[in-house]
C-alpha positions in Angstrom: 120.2 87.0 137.0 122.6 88.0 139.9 120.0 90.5 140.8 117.6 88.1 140.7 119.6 85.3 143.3 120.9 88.5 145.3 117.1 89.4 146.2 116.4 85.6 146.9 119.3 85.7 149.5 121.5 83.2 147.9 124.7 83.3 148.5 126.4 84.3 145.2 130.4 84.0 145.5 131.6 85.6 142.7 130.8 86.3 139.2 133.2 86.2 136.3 133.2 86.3 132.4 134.6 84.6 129.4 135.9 85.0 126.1 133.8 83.4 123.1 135.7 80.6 121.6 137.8 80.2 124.8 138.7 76.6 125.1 141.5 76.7 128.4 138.9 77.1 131.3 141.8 75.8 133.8 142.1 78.8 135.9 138.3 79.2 136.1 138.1 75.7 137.2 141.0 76.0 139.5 139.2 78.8 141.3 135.8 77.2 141.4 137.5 73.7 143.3 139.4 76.3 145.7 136.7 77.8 146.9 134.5 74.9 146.8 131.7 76.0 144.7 128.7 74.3 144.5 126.7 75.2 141.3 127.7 77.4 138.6 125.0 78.9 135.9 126.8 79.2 132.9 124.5 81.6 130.4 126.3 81.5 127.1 126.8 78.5 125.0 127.5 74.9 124.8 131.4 74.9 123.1 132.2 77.1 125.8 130.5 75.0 128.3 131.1 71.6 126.8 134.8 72.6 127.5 134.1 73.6 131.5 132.4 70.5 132.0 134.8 68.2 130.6 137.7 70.2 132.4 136.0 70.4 135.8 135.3 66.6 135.5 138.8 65.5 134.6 140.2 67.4 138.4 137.2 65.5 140.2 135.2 68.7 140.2 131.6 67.6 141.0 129.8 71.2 141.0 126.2 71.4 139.4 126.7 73.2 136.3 123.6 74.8 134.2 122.7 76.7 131.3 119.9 78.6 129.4 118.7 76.6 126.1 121.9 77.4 124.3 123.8 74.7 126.0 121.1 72.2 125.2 122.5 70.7 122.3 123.4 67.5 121.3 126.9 69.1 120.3 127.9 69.5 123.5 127.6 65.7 124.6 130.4 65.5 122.1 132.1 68.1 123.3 131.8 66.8 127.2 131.3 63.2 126.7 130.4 61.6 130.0 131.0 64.7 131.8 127.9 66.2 130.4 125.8 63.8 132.6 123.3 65.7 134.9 123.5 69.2 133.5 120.6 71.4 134.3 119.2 73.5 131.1 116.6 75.8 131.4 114.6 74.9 128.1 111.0 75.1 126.6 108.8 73.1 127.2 109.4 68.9 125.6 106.5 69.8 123.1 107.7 66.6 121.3 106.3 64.5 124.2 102.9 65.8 123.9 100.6 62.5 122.8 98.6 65.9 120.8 101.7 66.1 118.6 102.6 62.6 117.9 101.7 62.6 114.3 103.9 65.9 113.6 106.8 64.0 115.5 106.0 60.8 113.4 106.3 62.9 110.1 109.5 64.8 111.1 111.5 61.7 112.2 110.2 60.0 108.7 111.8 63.3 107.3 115.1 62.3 109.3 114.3 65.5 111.4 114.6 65.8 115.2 111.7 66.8 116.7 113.0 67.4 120.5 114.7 70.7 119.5 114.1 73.2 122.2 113.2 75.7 118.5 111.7 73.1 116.5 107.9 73.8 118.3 108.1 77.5 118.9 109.1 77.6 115.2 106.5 75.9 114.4 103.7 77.4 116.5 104.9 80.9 115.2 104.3 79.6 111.6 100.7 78.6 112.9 100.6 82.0 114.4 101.2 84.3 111.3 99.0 81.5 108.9 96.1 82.2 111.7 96.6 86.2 111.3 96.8 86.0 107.8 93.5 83.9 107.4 91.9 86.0 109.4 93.0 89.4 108.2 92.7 88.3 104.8 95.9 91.1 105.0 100.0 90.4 104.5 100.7 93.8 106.2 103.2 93.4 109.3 101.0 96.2 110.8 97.5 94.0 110.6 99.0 90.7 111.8 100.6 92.1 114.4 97.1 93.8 115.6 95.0 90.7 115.1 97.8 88.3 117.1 97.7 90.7 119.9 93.8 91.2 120.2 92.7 87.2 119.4 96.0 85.1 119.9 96.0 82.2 118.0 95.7 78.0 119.3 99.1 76.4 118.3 100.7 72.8 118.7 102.2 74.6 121.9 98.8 75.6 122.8 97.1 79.0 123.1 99.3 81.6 122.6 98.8 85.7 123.6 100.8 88.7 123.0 101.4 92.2 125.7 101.1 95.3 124.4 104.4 95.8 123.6 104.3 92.6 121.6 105.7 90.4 124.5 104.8 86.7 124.5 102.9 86.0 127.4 103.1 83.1 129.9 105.4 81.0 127.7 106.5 77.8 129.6 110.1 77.0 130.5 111.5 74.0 132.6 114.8 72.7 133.9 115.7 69.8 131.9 118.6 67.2 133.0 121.0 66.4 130.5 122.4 63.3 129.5 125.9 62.6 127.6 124.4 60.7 125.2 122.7 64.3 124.4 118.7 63.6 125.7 117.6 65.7 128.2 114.6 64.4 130.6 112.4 66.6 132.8 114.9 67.3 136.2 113.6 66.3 139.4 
């Protein structure tokens, strides 16, 4: 990623590491208010940055922090309370919020289930993947599923999907997603 902003001339001020299960993010947070930082990307996950967020709020640090998907989690509303209010997450698409989907959604919220999970539909469309192979291999061989995906795809609930060469999903959609303390996330503007 720092290669990425580097080449898009952004101005990247430093760039630092944690520890796993760190919870005292005082020094970091010092140093980001004393050199007036402006937006962080945090890429691990959301104890970790449930913990920066609450800690930058409580010294009146206002800097945009965001994360990858594994920061979008309800969990880390009750980590950060309030504080999580306006994070940015990179997530998949809100497959939930497709009208195509509704009565999947309706039959996982009558399972107590929650359907917005940024895994719930990739899940599910790779289920849908491997049942389309199998139909139409007739096969349960790895080798043969893996041959059919990549030649025909297969039409999921998140819509076509198509496979590279080397097995890569291709053109998989991703947004930046706003989060909210009381741990929704709506499409960021």
């Amino acid at each position: 990623m720092q290669d990425g902003l580097k080449a898009a001339n952004a101005n990247v001020v430093f760039f630092d590491g944690i520890t796993a299960g760190e919870k005292d993010f005082s020094a970091l947070i010092a140093r980001l208010k004393k050199e007036n930082i402006d937006f962080v990307y945090y890429g691990g996950y959301y104890p970790e940055m449930g913990q920066m967020l609450r800690q930058a709020r409580s010294v009146g640090l206002k800097t945009q922090f965001m994360g990858p998907e594994g920061v979008g989690n309800a969990s880390l509303s009750n980590i950060a309370g309030d504080a999580a209010e306006g994070m940015l997450v990179t997530m998949p698409k809100r497959y939930d919020q497709d009208p195509a989907n509704q009565g999947i959604v309706d039959a996982l919220k009558a399972d107590k289930k929650d359907p917005s999970g940024p895994y719930v539909w990739i899940t599910y469309a790779a289920v849908q993947s491997l049942a389309t192979a199998l139909e139409r291999t007739g096969s349960d061989e790895p080798l043969a599923l893996v041959k059919d995906l990549k030649a025909n795809g297969a039409n999921t609930v998140i819509g076509p999907l198509n496979w590279d060469e080397k097995g890569d999903l291709k053109g998989f959609d991703f947004g930046v997603f706003q989060w909210h303390a009381d741990g929704s996330s709506t499409a960021a503007k």
